[in-house]
C-alpha positions as protocol buffer text, in pm:
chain_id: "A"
residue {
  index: 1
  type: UNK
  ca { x: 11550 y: 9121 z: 9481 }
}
residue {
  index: 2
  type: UNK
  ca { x: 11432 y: 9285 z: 9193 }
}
residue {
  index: 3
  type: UNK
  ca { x: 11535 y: 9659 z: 8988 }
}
residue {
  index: 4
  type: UNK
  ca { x: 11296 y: 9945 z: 9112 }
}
residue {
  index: 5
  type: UNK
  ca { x: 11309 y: 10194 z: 8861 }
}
residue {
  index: 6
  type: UNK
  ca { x: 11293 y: 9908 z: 8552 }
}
residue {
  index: 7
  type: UNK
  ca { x: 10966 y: 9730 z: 8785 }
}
residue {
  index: 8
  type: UNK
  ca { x: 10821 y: 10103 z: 8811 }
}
residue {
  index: 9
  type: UNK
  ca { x: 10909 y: 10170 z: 8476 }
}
residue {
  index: 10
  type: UNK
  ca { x: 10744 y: 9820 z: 8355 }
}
residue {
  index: 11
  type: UNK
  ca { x: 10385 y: 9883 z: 8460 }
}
residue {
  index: 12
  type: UNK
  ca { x: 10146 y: 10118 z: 8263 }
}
residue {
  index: 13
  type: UNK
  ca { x: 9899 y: 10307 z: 8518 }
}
residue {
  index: 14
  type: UNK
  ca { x: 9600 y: 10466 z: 8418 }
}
residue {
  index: 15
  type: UNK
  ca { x: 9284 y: 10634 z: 8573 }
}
residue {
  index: 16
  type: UNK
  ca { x: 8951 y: 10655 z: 8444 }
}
residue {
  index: 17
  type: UNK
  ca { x: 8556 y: 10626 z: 8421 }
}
residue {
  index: 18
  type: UNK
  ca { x: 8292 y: 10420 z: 8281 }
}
residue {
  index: 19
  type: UNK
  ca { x: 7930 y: 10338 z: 8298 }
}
residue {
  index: 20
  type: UNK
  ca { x: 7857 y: 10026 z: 8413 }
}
residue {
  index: 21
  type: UNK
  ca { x: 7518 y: 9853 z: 8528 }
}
residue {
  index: 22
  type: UNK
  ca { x: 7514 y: 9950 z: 8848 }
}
residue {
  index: 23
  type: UNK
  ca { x: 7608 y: 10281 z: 8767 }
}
residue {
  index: 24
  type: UNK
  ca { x: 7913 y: 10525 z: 8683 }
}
residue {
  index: 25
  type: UNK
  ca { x: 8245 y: 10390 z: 8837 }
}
residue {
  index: 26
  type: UNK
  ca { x: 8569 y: 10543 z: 8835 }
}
residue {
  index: 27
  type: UNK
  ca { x: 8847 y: 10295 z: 8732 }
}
residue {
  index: 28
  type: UNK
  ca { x: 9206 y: 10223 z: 8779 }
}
residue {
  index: 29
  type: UNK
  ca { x: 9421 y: 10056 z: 8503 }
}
residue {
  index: 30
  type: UNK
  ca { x: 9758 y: 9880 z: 8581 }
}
residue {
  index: 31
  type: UNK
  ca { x: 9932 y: 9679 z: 8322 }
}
residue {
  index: 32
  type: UNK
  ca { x: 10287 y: 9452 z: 8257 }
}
residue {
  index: 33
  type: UNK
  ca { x: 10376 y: 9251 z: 7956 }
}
residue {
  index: 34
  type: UNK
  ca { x: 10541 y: 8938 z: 8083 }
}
residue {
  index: 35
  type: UNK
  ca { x: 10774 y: 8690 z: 8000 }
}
residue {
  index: 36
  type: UNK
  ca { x: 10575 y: 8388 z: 7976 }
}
residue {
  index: 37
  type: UNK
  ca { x: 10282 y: 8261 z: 7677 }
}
residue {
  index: 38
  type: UNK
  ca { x: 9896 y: 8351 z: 7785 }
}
residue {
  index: 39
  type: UNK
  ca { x: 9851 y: 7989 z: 7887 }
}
residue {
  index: 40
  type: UNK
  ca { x: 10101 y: 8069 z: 8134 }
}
residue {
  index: 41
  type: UNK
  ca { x: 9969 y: 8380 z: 8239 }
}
residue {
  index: 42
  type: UNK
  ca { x: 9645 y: 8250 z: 8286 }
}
residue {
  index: 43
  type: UNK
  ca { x: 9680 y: 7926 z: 8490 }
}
residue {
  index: 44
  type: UNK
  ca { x: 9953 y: 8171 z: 8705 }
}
residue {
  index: 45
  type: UNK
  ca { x: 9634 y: 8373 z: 8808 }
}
residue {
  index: 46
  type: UNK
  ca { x: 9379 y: 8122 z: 8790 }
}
residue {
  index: 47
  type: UNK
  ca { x: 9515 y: 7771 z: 8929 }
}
residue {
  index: 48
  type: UNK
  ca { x: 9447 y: 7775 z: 9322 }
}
residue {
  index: 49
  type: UNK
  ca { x: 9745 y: 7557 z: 9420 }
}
residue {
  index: 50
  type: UNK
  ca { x: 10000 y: 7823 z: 9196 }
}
residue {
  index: 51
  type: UNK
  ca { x: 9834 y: 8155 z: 9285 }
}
residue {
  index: 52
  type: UNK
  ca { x: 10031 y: 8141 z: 9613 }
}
residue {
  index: 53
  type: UNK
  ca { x: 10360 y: 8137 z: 9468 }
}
residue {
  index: 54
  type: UNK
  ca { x: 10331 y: 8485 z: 9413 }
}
residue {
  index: 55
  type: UNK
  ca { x: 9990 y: 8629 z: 9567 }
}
residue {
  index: 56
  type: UNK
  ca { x: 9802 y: 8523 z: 9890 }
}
residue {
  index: 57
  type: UNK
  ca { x: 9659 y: 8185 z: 9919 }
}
residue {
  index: 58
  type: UNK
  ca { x: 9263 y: 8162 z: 9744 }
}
residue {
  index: 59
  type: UNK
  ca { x: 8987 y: 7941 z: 9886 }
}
residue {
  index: 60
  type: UNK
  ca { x: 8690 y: 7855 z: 9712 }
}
residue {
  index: 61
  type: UNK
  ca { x: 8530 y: 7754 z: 9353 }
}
residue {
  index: 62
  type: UNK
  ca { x: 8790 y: 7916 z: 9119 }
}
residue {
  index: 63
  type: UNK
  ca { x: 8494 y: 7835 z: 8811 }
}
residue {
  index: 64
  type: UNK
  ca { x: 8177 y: 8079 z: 8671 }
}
residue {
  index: 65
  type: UNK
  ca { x: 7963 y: 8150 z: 8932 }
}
residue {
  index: 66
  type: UNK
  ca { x: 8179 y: 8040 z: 9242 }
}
residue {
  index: 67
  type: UNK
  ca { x: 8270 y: 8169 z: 9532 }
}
residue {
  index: 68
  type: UNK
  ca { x: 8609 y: 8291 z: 9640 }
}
residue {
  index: 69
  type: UNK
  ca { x: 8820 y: 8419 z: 9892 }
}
residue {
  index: 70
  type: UNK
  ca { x: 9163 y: 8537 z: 9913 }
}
residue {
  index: 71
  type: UNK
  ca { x: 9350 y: 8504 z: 10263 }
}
residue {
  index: 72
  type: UNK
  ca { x: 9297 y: 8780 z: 10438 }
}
residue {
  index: 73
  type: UNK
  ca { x: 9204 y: 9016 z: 10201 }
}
residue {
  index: 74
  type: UNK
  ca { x: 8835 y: 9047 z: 9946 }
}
residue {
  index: 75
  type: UNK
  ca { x: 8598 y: 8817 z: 9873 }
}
residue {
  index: 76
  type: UNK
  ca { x: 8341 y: 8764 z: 9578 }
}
residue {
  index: 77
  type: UNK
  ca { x: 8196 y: 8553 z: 9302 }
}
residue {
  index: 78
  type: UNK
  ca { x: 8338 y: 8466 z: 8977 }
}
residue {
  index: 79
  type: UNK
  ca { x: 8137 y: 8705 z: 8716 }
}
residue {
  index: 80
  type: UNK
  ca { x: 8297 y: 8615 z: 8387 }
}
residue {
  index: 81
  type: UNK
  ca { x: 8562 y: 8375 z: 8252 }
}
residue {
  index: 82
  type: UNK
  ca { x: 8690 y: 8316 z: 7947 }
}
residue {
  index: 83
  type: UNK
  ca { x: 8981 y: 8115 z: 7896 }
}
residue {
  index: 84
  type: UNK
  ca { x: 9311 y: 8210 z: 7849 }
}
residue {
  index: 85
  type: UNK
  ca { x: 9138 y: 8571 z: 7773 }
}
residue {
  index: 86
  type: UNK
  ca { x: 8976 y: 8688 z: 8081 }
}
residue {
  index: 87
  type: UNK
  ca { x: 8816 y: 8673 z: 8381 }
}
residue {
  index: 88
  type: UNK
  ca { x: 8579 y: 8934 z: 8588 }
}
residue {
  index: 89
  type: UNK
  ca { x: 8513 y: 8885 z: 9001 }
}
residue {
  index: 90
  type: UNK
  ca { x: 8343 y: 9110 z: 9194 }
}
residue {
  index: 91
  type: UNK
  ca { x: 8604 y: 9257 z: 9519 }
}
residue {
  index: 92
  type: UNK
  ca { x: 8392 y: 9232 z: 9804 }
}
residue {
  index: 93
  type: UNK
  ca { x: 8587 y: 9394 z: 10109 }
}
residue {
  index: 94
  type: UNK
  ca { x: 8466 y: 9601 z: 10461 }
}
residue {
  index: 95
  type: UNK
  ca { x: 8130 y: 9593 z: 10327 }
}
residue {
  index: 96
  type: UNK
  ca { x: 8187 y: 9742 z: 9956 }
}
residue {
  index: 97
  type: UNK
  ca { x: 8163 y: 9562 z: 9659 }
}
residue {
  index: 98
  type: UNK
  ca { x: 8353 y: 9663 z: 9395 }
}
residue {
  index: 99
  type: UNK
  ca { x: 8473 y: 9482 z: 9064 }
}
residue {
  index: 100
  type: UNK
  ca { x: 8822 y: 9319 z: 8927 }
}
residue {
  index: 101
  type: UNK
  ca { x: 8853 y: 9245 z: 8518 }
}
residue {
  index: 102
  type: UNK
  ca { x: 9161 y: 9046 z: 8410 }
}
residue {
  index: 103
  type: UNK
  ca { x: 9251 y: 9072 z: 7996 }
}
residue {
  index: 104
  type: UNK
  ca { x: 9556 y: 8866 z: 7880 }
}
residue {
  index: 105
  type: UNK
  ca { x: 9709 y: 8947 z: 7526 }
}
residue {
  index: 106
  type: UNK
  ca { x: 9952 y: 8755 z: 7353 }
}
residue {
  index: 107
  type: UNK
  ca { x: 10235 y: 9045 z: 7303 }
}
residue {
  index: 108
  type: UNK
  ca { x: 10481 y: 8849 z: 7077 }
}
residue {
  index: 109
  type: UNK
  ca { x: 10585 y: 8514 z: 7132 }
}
residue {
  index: 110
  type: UNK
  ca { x: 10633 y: 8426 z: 7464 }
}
residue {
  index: 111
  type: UNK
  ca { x: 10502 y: 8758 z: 7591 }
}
residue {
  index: 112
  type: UNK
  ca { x: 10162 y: 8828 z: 7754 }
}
residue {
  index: 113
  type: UNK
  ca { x: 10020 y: 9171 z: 7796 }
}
residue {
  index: 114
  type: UNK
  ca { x: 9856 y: 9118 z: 8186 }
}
residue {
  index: 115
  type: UNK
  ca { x: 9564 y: 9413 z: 8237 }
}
residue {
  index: 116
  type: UNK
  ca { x: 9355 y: 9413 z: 8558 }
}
residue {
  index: 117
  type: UNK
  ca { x: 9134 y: 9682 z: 8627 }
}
residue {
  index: 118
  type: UNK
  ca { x: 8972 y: 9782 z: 8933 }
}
residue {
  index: 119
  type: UNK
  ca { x: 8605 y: 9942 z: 8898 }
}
residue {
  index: 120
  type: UNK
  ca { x: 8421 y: 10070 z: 9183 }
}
residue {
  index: 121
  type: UNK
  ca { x: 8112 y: 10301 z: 9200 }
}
residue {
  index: 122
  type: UNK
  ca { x: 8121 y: 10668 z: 9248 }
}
residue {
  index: 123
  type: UNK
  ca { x: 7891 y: 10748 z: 9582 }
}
residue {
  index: 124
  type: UNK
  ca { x: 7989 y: 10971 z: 9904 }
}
residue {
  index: 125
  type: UNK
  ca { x: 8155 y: 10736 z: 10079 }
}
residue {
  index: 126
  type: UNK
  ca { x: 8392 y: 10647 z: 9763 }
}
residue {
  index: 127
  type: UNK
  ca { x: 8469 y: 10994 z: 9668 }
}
residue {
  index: 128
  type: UNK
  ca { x: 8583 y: 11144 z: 9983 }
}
residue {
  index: 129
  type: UNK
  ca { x: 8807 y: 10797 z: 9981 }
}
residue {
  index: 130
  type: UNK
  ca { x: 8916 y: 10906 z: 9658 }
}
residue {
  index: 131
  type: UNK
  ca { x: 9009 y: 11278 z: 9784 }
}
residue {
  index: 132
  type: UNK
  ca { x: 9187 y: 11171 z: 10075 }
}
residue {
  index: 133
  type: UNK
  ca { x: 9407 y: 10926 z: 9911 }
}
residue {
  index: 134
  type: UNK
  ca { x: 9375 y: 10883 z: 9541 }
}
residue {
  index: 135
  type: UNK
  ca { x: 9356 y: 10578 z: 9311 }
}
residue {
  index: 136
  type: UNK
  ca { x: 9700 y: 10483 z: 9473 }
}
residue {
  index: 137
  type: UNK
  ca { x: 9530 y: 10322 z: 9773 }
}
residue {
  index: 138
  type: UNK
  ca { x: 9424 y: 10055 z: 9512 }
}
residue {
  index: 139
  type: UNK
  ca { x: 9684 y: 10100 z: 9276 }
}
residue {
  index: 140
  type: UNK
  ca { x: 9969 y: 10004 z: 9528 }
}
residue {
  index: 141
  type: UNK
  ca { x: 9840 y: 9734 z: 9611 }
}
residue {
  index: 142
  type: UNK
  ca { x: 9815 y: 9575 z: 9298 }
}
residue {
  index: 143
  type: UNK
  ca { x: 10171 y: 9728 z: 9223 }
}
residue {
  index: 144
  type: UNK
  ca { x: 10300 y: 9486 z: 9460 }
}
residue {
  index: 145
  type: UNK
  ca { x: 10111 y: 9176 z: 9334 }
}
residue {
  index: 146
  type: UNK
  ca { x: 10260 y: 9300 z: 9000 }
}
residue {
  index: 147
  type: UNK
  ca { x: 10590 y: 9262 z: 9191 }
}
residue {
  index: 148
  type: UNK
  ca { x: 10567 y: 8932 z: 9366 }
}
residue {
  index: 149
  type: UNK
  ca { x: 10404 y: 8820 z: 8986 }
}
residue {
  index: 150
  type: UNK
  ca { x: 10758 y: 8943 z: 8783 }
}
residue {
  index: 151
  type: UNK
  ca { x: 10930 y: 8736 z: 9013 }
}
residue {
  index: 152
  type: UNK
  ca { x: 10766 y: 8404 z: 8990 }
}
residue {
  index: 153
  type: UNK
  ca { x: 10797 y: 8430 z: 8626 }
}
residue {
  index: 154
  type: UNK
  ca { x: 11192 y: 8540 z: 8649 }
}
residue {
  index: 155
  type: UNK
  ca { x: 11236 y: 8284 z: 8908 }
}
residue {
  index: 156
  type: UNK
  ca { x: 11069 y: 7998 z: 8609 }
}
residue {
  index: 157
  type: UNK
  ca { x: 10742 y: 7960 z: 8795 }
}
residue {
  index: 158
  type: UNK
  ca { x: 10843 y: 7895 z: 9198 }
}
residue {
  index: 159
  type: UNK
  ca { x: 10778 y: 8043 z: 9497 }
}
residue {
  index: 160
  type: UNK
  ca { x: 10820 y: 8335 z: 9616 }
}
residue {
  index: 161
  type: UNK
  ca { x: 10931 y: 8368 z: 9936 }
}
residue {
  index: 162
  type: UNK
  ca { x: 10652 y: 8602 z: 10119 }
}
residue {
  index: 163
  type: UNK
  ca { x: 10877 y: 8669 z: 10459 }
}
residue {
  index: 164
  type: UNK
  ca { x: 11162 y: 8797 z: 10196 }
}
residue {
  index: 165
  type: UNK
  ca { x: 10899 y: 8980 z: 9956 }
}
residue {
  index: 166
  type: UNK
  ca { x: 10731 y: 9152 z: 10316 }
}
residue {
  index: 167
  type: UNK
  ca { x: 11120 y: 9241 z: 10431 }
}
residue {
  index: 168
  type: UNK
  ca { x: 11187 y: 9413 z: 10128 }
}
residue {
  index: 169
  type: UNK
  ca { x: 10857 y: 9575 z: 10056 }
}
residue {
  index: 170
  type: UNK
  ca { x: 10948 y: 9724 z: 10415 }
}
residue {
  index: 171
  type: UNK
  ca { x: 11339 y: 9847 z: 10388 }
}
residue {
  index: 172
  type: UNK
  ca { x: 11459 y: 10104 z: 10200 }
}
residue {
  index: 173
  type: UNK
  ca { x: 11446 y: 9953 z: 9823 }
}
residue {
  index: 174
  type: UNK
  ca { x: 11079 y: 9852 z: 9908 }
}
residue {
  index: 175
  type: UNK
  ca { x: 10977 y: 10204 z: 9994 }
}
residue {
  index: 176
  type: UNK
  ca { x: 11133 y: 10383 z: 9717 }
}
residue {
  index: 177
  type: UNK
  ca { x: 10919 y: 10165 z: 9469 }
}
residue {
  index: 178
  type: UNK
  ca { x: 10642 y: 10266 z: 9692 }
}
residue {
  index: 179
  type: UNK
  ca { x: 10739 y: 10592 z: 9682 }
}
residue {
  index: 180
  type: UNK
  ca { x: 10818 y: 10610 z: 9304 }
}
residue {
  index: 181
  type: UNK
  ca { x: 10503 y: 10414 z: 9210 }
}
residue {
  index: 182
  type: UNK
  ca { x: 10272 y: 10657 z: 9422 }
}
residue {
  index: 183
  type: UNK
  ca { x: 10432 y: 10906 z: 9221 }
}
residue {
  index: 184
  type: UNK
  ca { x: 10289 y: 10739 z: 8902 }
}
residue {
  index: 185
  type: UNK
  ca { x: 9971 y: 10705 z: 9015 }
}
residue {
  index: 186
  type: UNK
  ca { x: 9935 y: 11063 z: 9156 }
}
residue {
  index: 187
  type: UNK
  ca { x: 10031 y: 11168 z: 8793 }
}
residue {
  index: 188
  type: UNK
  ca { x: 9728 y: 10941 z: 8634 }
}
residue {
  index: 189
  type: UNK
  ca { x: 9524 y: 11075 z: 8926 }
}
residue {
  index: 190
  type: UNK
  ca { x: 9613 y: 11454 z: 8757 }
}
residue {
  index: 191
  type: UNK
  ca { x: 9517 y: 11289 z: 8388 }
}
residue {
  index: 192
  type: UNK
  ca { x: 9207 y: 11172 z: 8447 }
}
residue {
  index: 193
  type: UNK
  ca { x: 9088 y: 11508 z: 8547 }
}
residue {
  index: 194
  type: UNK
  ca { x: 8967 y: 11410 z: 8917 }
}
residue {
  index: 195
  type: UNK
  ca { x: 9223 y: 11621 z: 9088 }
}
residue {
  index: 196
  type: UNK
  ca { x: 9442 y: 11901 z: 9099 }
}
residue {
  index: 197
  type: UNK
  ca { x: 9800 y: 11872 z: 9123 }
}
residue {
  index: 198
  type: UNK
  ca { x: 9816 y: 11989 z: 9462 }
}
residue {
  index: 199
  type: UNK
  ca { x: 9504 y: 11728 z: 9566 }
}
residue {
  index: 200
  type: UNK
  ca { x: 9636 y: 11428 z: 9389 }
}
residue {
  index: 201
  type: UNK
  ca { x: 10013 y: 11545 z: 9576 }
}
residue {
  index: 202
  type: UNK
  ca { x: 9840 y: 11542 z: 9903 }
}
residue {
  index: 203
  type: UNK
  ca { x: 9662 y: 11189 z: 9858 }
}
residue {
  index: 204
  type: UNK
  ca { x: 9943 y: 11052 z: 9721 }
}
residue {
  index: 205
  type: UNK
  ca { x: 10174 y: 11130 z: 10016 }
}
residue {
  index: 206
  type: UNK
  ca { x: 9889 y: 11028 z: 10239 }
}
residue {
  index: 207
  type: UNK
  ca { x: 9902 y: 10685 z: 10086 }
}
residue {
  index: 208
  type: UNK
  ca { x: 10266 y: 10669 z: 10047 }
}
residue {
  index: 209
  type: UNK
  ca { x: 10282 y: 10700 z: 10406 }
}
residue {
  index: 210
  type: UNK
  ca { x: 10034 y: 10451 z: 10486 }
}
residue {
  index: 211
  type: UNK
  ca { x: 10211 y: 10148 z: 10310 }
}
residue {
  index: 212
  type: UNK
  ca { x: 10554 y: 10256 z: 10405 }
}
residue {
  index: 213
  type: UNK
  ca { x: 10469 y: 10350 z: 10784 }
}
residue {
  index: 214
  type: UNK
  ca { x: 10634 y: 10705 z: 10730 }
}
residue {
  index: 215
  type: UNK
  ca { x: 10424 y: 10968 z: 10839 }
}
residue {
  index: 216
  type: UNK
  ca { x: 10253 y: 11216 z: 10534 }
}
residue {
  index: 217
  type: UNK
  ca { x: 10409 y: 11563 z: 10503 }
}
residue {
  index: 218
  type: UNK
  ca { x: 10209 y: 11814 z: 10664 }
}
residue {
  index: 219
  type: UNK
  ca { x: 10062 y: 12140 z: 10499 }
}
């Protein structure tokens, strides 16, 4: 379906801070450059009848100031757009609100730089989230949006078939890029400075195990 270690290898992860209105967040960074021009790019992530080719169907006023929804997931309103550049949403989700930033780059011809970064604020309830699994609990999950989006653009723009994407994120090649891409992210988790190697190793097996139903080491 697709090569693990060259999708793994393909996406830049980082971890991070910044001050934002509301207050200090802690970020997390994921980034692929992409076959395809930024026009491309940007009506593949902003055009409600293509965004389900390779994400979850989206409801709603895709347009400053409208409200969204995607299937069975977050909620929010559109913050910022500027097209084909960038976009901001706020993620509204189990009663937190936290915020999404999209930034396209032109990377050559025919080549897009896609960066989305995930900002939420620092408060109790977020840190001890963070302790007990990491920015991977976030960072997987747009890991495998980054998946089902490299192959709509190898596939020349069509669907992707979500029973076949759901199969394989579940057998064994889906869980070694789950596995290897925790990895990652426990390593950015040790970067930024927000845990130890042993902490960030004991979220990110915590979270491994959650999205590949395998249960954490213990100890």
């Amino acid at each position: 379906m697709i090569d693990v270690v060259e999708q793994v290898n393909a996406v830049r992860r980082q971890v991070g801070s910044r001050t934002i209105e509301a207050g200090e967040a802690r970020t997390v960074t994921i980034s692929q450059t992409y076959p395809a021009a930024v026009e491309d790019v940007w009506d593949a992530c902003t055009n409600a009848e293509r965004i389900p080719r390779w994400f979850s169907p989206v409801t709603g006023e895709l347009k400053l100031g409208g409200r969204y929804q995607v299937e069975g997931n977050a909620g929010g309103t559109v913050e910022h757009c500027d097209p084909p550049q960038s976009f901001a949403v706020t993620w509204e989700f189990n009663g937190e609100v936290s915020w999404v930033e999209v930034r396209l780059t032109a990377d050559g011809d025919e080549r897009t730089r896609f960066e989305l970064e995930h900002i939420a604020l620092v408060n109790s309830t977020s840190l001890e989230f963070w302790d007990l699994y990491g920015p991977g609990a976030v960072g997987l999950g747009w890991d495998l949006a980054f998946v089902g989006l490299s192959l709509h653009f190898a596939s020349g723009g069509e669907q992707v078939d979500p029973k076949a994407v759901e199969a394989w994120t579940m057998g064994d090649a889906g869980k070694q890029f789950v596995g290897l891409a925790s990895e990652r992210w426990r390593d950015a988790n040790v970067e930024s400075g927000f845990a130890t190697p042993e902490a960030a190793q004991g979220a990110a097996d915590r979270t491994t195990a959650f999205y590949t139903g395998v249960e954490a080491p213990q100890g």
